[in-house]
C-alpha positions, 0 to 999 in steps of 0.5 A: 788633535784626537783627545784620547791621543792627548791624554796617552801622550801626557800619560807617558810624558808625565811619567817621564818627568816623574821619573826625573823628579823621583830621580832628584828626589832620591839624590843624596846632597854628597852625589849631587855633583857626581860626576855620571862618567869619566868624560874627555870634554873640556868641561867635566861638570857637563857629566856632573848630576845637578848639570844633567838634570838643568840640561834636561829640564832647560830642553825640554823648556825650550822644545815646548817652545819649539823654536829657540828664537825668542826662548828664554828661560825663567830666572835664575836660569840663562841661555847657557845651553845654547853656548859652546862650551859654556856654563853657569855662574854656580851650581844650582839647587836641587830646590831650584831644580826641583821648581823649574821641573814643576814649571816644566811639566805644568807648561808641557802639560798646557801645551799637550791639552792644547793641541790641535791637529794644526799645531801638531802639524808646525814645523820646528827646526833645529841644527839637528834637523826639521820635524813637526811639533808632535814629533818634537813632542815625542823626542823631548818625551825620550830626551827627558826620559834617557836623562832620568836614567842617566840618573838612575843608574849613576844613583844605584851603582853608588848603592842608592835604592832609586824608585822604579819607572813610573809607569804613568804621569801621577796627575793623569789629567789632560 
């Protein structure tokens, strides 16, 4: 893979995953089991703050593998996600949160430097369909994303003065 294509991808990719940190950052202990919207699921804590940031955080864990067989996520986190309508024992802590993020983009930073035009090419597929390696690069970027401003706009209607988008990853190195 072309090495400036590596370094804009990481750029914007890391500028997500920023957002999402700055988004915990800035949650007050009293909003962390906020719930975003009123929801019809039969479990209301998949709408919960904390729940939003584990799933966006366990997705894009799993979408850097690019296949959920053989996935399997750091402790203390479990499968959950991959179960219907299941959760985990607790809720987790902005501090364990906070360190899957850090696994996550060190891990989503390894893999971008690591690309080849092979790898790029892989085929992952998903219930949700069949797409290359890069394109599920470029999904998980907008999934992270949309979560973090989810989050954005969940804090600021609750009159929390939330940090702009960050425009590029803070450590622009890839």
């Amino acid at each position: 893979m072309n090495v400036p294509w590596k370094s804009i991808v990481w750029s914007q990719f890391g500028a997500a995953i920023d957002t999402l940190e700055d988004m915990i950052r800035t949650c007050p202990d009293e909003l962390w089991r906020g719930r975003l919207w009123e929801t019809s699921l039969t479990r209301p804590e998949y709408a919960e703050l904390w729940y939003r940031v584990y799933h966006a955080l366990f997705w894009l864990d799993l979408y850097l593998t690019g296949a959920e067989e053989g996935f399997a996520p750091p402790a203390p986190f479990k499968l959950i996600e991959m179960e219907d309508d299941d959760l985990p024992e607790r809720v987790y802590t902005k501090d364990e949160l906070q360190a899957y993020l850090e696994y996550g983009r060190k891990r989503c930073q390894t893999t971008i430097e690591a690309l080849t035009d092979e790898t790029a090419q892989r085929r992952c597929r998903f219930a949700w369909g069949d797409v290359s390696f890069a394109e599920l690069l470029l999904y998980n970027m907008r999934h992270v994303q949309e979560i973090a401003a989810q989050l954005s706009l969940f804090l600021g209607q609750k009159g929390v003065s939330v940090p702009d988008s960050v425009p590029t990853a803070r450590n622009n190195a890839a």
